[in-house]
gemmi code that builds the backbone of each chain (N, CA, C; Angstrom):
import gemmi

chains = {
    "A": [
        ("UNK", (173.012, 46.291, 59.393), (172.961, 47.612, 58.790), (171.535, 48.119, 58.753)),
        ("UNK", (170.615, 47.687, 59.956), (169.635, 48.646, 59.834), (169.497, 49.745, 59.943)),
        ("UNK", (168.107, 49.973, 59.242), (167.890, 51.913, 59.687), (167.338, 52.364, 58.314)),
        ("UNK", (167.388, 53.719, 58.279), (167.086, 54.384, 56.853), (167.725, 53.943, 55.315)),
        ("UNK", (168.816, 53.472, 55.447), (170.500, 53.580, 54.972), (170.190, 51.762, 54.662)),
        ("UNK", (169.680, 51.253, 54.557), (169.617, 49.670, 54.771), (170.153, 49.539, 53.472)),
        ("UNK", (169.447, 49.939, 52.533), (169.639, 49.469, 50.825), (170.766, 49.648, 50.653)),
        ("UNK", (171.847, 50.504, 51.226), (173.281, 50.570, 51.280), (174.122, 49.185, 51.262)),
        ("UNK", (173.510, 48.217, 52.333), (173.932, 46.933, 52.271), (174.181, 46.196, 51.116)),
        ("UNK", (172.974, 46.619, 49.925), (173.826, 45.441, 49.079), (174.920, 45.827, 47.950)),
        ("UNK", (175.196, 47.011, 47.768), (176.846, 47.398, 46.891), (177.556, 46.994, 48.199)),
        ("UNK", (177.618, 46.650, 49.301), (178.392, 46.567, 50.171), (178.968, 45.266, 50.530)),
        ("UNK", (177.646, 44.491, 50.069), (177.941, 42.946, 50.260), (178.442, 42.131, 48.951)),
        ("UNK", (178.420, 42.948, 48.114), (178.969, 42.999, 46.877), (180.452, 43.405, 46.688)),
        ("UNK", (180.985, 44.082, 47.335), (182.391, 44.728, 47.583), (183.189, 43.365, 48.382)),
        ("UNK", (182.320, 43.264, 49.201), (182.812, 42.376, 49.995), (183.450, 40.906, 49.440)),
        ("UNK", (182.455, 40.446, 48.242), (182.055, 39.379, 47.426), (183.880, 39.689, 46.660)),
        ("UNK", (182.838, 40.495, 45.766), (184.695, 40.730, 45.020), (185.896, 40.880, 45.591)),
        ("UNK", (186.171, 41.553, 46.689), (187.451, 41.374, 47.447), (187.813, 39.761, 47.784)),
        ("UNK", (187.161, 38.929, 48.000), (187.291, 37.555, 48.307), (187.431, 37.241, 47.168)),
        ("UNK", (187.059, 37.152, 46.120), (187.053, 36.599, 44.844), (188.611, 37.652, 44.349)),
        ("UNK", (189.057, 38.348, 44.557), (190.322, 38.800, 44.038), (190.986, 38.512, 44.863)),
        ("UNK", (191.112, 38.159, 46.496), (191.960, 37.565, 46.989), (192.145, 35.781, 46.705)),
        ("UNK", (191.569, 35.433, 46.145), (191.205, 33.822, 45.443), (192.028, 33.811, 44.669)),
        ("UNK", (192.436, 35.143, 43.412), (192.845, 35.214, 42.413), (194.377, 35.469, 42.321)),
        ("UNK", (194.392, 36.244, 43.230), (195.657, 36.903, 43.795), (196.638, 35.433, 44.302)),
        ("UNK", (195.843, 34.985, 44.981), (196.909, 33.504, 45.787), (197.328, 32.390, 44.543)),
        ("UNK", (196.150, 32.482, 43.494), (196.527, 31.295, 42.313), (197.261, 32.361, 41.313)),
        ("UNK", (197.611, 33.344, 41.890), (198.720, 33.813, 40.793), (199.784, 33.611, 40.853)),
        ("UNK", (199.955, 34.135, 42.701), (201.533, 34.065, 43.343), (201.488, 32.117, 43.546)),
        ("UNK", (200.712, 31.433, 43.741), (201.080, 29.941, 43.685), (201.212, 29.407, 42.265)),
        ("UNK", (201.308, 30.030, 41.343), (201.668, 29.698, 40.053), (202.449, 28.642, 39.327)),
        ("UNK", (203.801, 28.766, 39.487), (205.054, 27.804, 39.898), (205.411, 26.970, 40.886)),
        ("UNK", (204.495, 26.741, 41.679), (204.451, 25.829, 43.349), (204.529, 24.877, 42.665)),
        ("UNK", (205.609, 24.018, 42.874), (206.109, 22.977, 42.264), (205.871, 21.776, 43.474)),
        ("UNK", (204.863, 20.463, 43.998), (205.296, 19.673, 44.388), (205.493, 18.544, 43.997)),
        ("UNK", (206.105, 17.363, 44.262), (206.682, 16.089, 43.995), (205.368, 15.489, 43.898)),
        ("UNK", (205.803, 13.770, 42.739), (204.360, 13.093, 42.641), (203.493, 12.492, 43.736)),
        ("UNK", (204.375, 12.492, 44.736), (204.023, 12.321, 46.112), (203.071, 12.864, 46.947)),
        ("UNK", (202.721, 14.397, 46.163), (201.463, 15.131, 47.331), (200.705, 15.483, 45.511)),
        ("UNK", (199.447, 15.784, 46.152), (198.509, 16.660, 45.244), (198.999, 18.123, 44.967)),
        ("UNK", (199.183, 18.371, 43.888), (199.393, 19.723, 43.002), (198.852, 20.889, 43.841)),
        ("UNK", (199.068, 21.720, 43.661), (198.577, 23.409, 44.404), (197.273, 23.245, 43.478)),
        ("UNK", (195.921, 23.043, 43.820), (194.545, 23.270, 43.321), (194.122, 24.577, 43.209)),
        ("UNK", (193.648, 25.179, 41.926), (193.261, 26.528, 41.631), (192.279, 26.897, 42.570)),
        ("UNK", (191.937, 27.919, 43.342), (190.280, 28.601, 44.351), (189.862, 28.782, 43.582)),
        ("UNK", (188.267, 28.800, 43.428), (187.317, 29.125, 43.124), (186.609, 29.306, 44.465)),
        ("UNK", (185.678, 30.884, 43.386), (184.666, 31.452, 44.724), (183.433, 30.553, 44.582)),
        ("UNK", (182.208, 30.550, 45.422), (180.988, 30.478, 44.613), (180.065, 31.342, 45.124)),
        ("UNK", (180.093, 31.609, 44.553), (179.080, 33.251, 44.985), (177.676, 32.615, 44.841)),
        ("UNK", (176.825, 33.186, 45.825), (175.409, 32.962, 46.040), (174.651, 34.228, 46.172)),
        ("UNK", (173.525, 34.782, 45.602), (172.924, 35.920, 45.804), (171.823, 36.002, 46.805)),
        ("UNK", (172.016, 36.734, 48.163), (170.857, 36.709, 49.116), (169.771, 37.172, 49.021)),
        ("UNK", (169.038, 36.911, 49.772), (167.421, 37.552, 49.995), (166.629, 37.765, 48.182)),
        ("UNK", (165.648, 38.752, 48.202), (165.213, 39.284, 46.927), (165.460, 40.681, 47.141)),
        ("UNK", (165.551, 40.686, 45.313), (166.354, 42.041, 44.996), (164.957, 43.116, 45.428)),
        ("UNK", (164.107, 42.826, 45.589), (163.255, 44.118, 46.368), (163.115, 44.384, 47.540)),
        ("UNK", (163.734, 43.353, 48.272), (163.756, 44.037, 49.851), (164.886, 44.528, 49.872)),
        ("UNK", (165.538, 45.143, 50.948), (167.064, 45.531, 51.321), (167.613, 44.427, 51.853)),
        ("UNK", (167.728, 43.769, 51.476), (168.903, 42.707, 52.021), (169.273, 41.846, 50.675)),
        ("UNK", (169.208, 42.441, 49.312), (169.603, 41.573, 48.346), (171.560, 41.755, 48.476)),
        ("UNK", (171.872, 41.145, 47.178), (173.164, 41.365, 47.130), (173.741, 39.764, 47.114)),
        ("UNK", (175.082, 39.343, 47.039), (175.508, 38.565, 46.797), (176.612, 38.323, 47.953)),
        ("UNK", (176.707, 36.788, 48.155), (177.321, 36.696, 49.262), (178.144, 35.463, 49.161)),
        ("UNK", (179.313, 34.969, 49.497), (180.531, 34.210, 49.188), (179.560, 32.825, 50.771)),
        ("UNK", (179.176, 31.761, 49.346), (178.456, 30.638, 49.801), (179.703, 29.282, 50.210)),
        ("UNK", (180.622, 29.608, 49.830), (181.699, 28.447, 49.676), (182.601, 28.728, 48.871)),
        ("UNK", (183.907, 27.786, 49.069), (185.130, 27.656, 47.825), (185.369, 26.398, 47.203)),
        ("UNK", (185.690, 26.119, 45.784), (185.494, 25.097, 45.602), (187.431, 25.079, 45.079)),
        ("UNK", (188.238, 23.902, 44.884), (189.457, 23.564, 44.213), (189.299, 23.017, 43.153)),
        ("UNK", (190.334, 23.372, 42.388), (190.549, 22.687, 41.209), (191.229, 21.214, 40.853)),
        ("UNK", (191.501, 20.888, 39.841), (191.986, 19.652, 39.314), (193.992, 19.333, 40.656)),
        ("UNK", (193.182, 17.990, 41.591), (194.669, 17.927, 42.676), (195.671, 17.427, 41.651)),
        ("UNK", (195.635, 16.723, 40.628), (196.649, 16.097, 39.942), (197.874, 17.273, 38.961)),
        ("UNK", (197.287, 18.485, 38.356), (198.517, 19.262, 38.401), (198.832, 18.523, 37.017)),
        ("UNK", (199.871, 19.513, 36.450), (200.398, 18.819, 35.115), (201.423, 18.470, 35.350)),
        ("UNK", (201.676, 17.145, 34.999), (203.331, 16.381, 34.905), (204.219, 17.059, 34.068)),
        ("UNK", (205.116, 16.987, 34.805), (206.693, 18.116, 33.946), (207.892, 17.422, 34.176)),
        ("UNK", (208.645, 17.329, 32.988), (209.622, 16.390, 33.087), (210.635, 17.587, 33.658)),
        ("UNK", (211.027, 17.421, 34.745), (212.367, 18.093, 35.044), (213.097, 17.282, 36.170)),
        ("UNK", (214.173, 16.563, 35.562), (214.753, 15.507, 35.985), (215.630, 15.913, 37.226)),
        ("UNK", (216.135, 17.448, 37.165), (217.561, 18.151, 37.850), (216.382, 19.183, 39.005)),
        ("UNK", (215.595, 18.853, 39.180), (214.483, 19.887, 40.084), (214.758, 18.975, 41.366)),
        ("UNK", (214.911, 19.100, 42.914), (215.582, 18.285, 43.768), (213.982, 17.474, 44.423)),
        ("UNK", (212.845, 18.130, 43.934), (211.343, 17.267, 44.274), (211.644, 15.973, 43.160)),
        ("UNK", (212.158, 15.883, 42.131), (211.576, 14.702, 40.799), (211.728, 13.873, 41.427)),
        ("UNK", (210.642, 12.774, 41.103), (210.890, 11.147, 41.273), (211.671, 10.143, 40.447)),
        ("UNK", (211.428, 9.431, 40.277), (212.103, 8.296, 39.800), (211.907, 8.555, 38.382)),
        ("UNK", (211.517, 8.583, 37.715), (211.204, 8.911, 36.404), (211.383, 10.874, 36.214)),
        ("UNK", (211.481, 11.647, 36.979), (212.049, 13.008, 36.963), (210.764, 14.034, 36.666)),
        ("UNK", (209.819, 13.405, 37.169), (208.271, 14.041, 36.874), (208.092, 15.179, 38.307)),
        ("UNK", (207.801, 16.270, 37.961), (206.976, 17.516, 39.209), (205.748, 17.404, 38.476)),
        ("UNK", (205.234, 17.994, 39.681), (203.800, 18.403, 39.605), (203.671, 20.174, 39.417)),
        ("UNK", (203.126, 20.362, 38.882), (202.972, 21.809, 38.409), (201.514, 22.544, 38.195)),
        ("UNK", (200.863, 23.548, 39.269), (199.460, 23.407, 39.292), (199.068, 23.197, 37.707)),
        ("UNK", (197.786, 22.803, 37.660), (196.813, 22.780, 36.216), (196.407, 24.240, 36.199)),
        ("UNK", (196.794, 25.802, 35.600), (195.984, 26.672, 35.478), (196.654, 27.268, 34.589)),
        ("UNK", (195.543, 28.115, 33.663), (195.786, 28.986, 32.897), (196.182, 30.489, 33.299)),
        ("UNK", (197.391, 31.054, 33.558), (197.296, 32.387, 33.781), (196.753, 32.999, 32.839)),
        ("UNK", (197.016, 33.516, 31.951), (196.123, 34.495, 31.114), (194.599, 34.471, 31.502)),
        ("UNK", (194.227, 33.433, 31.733), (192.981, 32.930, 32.386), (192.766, 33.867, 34.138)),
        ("UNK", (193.551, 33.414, 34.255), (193.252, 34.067, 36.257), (193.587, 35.876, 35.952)),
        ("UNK", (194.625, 35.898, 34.909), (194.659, 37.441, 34.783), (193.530, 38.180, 34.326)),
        ("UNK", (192.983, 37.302, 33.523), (191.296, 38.240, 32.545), (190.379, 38.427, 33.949)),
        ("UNK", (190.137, 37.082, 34.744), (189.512, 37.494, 35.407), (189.699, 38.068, 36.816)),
        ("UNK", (190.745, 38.618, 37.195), (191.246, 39.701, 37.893), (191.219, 40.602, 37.256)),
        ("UNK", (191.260, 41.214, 35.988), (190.284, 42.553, 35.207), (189.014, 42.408, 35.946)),
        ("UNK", (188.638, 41.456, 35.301), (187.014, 41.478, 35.147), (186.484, 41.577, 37.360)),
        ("UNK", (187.484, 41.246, 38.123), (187.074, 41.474, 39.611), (187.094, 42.708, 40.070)),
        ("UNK", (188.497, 43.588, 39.315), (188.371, 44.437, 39.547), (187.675, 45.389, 39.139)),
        ("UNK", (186.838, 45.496, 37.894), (186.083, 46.024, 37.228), (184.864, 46.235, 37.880)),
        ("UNK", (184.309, 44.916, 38.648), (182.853, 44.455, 38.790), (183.131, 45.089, 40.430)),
        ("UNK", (184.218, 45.458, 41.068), (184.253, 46.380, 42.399), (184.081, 47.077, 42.142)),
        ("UNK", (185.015, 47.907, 41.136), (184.826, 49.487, 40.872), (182.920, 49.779, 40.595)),
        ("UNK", (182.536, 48.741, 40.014), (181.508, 49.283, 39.679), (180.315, 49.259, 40.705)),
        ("UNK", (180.422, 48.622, 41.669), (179.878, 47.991, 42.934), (180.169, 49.348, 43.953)),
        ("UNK", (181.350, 50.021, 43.579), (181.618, 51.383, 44.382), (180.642, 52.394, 43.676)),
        ("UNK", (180.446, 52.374, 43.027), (180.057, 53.275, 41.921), (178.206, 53.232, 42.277)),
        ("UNK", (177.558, 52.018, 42.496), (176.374, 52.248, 42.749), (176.288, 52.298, 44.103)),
        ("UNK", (177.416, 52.116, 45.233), (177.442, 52.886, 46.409), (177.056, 54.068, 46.546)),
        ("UNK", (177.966, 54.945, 45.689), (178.271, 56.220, 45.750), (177.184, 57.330, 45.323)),
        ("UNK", (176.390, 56.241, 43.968), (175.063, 57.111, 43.640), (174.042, 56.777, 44.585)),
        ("UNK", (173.856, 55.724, 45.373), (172.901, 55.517, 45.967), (173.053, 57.340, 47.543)),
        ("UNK", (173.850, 56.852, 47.606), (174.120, 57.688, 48.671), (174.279, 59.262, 48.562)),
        ("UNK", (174.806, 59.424, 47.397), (174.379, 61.229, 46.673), (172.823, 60.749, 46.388)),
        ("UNK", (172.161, 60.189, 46.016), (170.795, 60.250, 45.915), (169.604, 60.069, 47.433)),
        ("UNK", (170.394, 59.978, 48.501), (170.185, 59.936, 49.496), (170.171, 61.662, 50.371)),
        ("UNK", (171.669, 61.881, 49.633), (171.974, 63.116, 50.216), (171.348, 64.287, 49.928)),
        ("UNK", (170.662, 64.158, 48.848), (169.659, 64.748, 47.895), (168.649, 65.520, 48.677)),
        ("UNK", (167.951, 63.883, 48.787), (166.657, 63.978, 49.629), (166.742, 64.638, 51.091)),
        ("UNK", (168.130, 64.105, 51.593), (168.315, 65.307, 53.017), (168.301, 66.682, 52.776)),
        ("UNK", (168.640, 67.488, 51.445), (168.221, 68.401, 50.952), (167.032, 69.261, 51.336)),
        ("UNK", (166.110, 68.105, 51.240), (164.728, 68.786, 50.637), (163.821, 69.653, 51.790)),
        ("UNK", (163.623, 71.148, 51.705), (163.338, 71.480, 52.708), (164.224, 72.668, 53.426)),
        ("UNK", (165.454, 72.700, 52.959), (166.679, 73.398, 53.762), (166.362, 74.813, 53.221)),
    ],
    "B": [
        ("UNK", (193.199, 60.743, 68.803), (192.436, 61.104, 68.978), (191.311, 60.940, 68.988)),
        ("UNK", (190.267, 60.380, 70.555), (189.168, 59.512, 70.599), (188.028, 60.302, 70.602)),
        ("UNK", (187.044, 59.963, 69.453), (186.060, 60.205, 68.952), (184.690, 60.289, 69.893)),
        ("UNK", (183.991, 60.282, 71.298), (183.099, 59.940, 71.556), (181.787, 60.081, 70.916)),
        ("UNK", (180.991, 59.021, 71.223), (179.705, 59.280, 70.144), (178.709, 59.604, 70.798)),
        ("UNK", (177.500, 60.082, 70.375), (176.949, 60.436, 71.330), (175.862, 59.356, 71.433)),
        ("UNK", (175.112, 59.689, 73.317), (174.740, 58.787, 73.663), (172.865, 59.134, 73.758)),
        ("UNK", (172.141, 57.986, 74.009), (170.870, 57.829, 73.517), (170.389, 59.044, 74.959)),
        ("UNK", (170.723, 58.356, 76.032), (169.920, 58.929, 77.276), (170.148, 60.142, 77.707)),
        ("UNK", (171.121, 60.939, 76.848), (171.197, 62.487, 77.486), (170.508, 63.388, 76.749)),
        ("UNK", (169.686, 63.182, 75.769), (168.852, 63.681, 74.948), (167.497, 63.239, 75.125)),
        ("UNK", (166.407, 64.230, 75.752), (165.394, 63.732, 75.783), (164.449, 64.828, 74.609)),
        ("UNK", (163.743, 63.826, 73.938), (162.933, 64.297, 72.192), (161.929, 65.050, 72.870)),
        ("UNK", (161.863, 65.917, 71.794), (160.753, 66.942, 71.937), (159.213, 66.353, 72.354)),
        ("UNK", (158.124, 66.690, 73.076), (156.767, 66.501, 73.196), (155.786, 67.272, 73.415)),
        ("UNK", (154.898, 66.779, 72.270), (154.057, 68.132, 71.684), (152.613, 68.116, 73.202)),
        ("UNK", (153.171, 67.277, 73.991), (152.467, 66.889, 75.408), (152.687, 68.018, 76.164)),
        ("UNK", (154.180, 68.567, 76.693), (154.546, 69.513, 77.196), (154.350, 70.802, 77.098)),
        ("UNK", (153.724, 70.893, 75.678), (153.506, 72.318, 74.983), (152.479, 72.568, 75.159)),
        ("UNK", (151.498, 71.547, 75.850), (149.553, 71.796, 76.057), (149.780, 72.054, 77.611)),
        ("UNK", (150.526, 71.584, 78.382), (150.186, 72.029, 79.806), (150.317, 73.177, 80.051)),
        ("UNK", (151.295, 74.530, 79.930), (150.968, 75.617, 80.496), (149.693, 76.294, 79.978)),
        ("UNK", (148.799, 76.358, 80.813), (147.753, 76.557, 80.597), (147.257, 77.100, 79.242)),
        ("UNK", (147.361, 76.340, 78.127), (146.362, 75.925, 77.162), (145.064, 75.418, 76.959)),
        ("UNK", (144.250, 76.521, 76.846), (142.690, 75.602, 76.799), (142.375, 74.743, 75.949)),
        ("UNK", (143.165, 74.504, 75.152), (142.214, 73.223, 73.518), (142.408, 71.983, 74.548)),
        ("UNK", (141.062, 71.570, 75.213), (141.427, 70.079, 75.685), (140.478, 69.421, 74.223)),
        ("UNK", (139.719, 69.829, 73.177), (138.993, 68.400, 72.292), (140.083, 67.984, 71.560)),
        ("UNK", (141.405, 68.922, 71.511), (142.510, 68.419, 70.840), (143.590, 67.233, 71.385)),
        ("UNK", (143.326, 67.256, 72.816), (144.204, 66.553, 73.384), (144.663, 65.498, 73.015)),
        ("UNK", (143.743, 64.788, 73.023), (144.157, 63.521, 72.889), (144.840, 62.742, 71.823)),
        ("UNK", (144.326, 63.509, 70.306), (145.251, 63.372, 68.942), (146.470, 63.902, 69.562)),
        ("UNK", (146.604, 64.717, 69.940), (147.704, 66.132, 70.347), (149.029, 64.807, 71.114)),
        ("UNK", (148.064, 63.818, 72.615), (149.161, 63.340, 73.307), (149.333, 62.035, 71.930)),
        ("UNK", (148.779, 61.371, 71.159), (149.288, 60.151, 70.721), (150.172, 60.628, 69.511)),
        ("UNK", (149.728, 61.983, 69.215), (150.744, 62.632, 67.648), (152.524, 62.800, 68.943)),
        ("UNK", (152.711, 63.538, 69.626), (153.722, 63.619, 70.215), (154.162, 62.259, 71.223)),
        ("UNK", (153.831, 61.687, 71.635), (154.493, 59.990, 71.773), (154.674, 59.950, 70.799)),
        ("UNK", (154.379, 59.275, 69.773), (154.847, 58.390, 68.469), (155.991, 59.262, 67.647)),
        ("UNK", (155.785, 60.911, 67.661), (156.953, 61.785, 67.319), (158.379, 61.518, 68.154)),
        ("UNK", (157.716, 61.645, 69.507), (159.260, 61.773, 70.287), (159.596, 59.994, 70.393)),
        ("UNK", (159.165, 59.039, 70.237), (159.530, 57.404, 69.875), (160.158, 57.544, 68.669)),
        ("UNK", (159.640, 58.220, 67.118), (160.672, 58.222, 66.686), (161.950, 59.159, 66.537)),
        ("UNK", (161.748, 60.344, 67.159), (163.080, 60.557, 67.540), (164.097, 59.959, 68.249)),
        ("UNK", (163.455, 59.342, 69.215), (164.487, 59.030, 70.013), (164.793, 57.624, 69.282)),
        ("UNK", (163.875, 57.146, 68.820), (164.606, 55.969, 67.989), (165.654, 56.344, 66.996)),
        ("UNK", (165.730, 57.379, 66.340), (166.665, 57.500, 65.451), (167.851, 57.781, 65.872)),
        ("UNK", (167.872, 58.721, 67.190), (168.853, 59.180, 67.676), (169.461, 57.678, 68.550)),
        ("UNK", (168.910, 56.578, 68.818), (169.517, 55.729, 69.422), (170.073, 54.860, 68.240)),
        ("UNK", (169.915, 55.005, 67.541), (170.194, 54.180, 65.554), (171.776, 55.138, 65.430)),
        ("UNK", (171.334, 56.177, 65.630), (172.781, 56.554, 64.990), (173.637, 56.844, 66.627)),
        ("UNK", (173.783, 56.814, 67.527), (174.157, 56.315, 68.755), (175.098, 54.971, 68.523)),
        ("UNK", (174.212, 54.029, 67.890), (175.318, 52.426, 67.638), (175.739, 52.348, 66.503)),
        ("UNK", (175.307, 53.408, 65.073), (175.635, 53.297, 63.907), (177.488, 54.091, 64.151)),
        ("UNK", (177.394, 55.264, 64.903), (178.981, 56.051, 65.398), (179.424, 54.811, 65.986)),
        ("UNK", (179.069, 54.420, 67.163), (179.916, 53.123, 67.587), (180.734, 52.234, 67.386)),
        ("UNK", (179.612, 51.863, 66.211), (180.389, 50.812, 65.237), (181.450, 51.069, 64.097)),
        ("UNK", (181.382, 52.355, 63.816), (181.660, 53.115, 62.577), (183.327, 53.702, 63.722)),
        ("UNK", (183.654, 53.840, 65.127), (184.095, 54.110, 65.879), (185.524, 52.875, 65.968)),
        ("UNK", (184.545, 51.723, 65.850), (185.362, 50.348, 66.378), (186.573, 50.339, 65.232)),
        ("UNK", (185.178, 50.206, 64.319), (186.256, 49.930, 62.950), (187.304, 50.796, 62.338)),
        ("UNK", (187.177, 52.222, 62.931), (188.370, 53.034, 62.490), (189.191, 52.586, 63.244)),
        ("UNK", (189.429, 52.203, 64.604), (189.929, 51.785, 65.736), (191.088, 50.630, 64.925)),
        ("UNK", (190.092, 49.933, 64.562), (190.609, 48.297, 63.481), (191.258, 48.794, 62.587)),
        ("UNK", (191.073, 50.098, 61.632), (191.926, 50.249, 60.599), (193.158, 50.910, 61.143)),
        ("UNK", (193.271, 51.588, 62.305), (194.747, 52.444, 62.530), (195.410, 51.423, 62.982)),
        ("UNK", (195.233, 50.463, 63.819), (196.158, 49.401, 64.475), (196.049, 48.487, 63.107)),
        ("UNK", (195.443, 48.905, 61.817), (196.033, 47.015, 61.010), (195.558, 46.015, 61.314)),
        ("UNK", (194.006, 45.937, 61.940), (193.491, 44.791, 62.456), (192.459, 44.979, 60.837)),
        ("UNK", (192.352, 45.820, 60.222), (190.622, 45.797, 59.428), (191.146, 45.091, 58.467)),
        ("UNK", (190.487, 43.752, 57.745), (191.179, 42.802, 56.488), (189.799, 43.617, 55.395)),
        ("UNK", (189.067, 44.267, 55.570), (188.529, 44.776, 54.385), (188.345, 46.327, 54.433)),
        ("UNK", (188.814, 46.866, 53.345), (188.457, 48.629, 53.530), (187.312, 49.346, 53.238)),
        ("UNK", (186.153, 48.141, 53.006), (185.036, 48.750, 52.534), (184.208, 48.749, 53.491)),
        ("UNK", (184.712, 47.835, 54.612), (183.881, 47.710, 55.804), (183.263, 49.528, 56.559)),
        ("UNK", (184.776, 49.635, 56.775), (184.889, 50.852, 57.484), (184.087, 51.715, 56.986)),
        ("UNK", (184.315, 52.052, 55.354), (183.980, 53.196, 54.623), (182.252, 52.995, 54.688)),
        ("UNK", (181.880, 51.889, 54.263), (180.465, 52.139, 54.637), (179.661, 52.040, 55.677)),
        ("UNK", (180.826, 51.827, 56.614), (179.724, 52.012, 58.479), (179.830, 53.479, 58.631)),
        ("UNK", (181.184, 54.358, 57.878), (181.485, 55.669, 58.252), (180.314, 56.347, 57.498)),
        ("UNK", (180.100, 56.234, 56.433), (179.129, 56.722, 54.936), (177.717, 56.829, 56.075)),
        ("UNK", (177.786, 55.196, 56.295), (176.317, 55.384, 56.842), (175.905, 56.185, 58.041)),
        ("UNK", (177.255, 56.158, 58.724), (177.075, 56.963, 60.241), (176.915, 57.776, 59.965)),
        ("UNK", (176.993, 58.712, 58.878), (177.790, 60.447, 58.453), (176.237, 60.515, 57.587)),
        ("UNK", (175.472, 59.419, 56.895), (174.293, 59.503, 56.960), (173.147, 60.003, 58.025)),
        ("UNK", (172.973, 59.205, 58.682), (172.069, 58.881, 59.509), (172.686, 60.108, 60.238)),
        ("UNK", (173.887, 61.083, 60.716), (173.788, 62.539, 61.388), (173.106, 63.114, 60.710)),
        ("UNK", (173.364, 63.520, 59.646), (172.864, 64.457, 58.410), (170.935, 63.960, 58.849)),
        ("UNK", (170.930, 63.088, 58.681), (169.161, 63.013, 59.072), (168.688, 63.149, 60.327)),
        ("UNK", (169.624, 62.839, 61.114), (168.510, 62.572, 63.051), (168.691, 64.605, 62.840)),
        ("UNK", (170.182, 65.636, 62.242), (170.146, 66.823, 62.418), (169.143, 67.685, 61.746)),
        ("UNK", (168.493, 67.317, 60.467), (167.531, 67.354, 59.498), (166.253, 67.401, 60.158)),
        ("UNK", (165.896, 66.122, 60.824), (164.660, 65.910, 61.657), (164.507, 67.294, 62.871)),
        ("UNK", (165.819, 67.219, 63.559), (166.014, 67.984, 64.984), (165.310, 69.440, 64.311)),
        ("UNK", (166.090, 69.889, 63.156), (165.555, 71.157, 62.519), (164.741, 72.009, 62.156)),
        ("UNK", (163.853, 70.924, 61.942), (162.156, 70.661, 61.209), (161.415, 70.787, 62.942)),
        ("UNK", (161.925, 70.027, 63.831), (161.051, 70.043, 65.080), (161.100, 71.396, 65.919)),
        ("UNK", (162.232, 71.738, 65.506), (162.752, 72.992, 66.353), (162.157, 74.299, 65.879)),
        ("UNK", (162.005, 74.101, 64.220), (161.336, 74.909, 63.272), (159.649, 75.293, 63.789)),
        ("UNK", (159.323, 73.693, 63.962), (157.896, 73.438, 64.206), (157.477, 74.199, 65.531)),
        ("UNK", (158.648, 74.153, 66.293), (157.809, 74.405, 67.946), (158.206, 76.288, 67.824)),
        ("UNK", (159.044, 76.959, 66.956), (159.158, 78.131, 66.886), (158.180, 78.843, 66.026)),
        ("UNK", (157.588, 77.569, 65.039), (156.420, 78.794, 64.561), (155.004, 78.477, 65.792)),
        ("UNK", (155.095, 77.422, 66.332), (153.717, 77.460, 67.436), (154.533, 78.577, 68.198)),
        ("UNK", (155.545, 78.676, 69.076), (155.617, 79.345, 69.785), (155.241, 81.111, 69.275)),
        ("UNK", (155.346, 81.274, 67.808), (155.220, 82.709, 67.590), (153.777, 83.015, 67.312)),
        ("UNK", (152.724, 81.876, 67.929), (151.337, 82.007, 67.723), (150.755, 82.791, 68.123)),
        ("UNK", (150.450, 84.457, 67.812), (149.799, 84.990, 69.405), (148.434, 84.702, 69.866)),
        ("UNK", (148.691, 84.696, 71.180), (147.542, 83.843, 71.826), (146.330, 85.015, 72.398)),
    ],
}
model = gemmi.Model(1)
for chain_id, residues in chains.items():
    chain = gemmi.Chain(chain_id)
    for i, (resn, *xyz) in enumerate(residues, 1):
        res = gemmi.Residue()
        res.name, res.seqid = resn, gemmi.SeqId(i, " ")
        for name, pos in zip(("N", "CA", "C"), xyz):
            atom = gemmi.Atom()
            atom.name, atom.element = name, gemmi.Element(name[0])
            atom.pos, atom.b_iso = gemmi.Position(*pos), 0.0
            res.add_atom(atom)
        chain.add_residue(res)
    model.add_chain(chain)
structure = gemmi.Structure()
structure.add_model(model)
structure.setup_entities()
């Protein structure tokens, strides 16, 4: 994204950040109830890990998706004896996660985009400004 | 409906070089005169070749969003933002130069 317009890059790489981090969020919602037998490892929660690039005074700051990390493979034991996965003792595996938990912070992803649009949008009316000047 | 963008080499930038040859006598000016117009028409034409690949790209990716290939929508929007930038300025610049060579030209000599 070189050129005049560079500083544009980092609400951009930031948009980018949060869309990955709400698609993270999105998959441990709908895998919620993924029920497997004691036989395999549990559906493990995503985690993003966000890393912030360059320095915030050149144009290339912003934050950028460094890796994913999983959560706890063991899953909580659930007695459901009549589920056609149970073992011998009638135990599933049931991921380890808190929804209310993955829901706050799917607010809080979508929040931290909107607002990531938002210093897009002024950067660039404050851009459009300056093409102004002179007319 | 395909967009072409425009291209670097059919536009050649103004030079304040061209404007001293019909017989103009200031030669002690010259020489500021030829290195001020190189470095003017370098960056014109640099800008105009900036936003040349900035449409391009800004071109591909609409391309990606009508067929359902683009997995992010912010991509697009800010190659488009920036392309729709960078016109608004290379047309800004063009304005100012065009401005410039119409008040020399109304110099009477």
């Amino acid at each position: 994204m070189a050129g005049p317009f560079e500083s544009l890059g980092t609400p951009a790489s930031a948009m980018s950040t949060f869309k990955t981090w709400i698609d993270a969020l999105a998959d441990n919602v709908a895998n919620a109830y993924t029920v497997r037998s004691t036989s395999e490892s549990a559906f493990q929660e995503r985690f993003i890990i966000a890393r912030s690039r360059g320095t915030g005074a050149s144009a290339d700051g912003g934050v950028e998706v460094s890796g994913v990390a999983y959560g706890d493979a063991n899953g909580r034991l659930v007695y459901e004896p009549n589920h056609p996965l149970a073992d011998a003792n009638g135990m599933v595996r049931y991921p380890d996660m808190d929804l209310t938990d993955q829901m706050t912070q799917l607010m809080v992803a979508q929040r931290a985009y909107q607002m990531n649009v938002g210093a897009f949008e002024r950067a660039r009316d404050a851009f459009q400004t300056a093409l102004t000047i002179g007319r | 409906m395909a967009i072409t963008p425009i291209r670097a080499s059919s536009i050649t930038p103004i030079n304040l070089e061209l404007l001293k040859q019909p017989g103009m006598a200031g030669s002690p000016a010259t020489a500021t005169g030829n290195e001020m117009g190189a470095s003017f028409g370098k960056a014109v034409s640099g800008a105009i070749e900036h936003l040349g690949s900035m449409q391009s790209s800004a071109d591909g990716l609409a391309q990606r969003a009508a067929t359902g290939d683009l997995q992010s929508v912010q991509d697009y929007m800010v190659a488009s933002t920036d392309a729709q930038l960078t016109t608004q300025l290379t047309v800004a610049v063009r304005n100012k130069a065009v401005e410039a060579f119409q008040e020399i030209m109304r110099m009477q000599v």
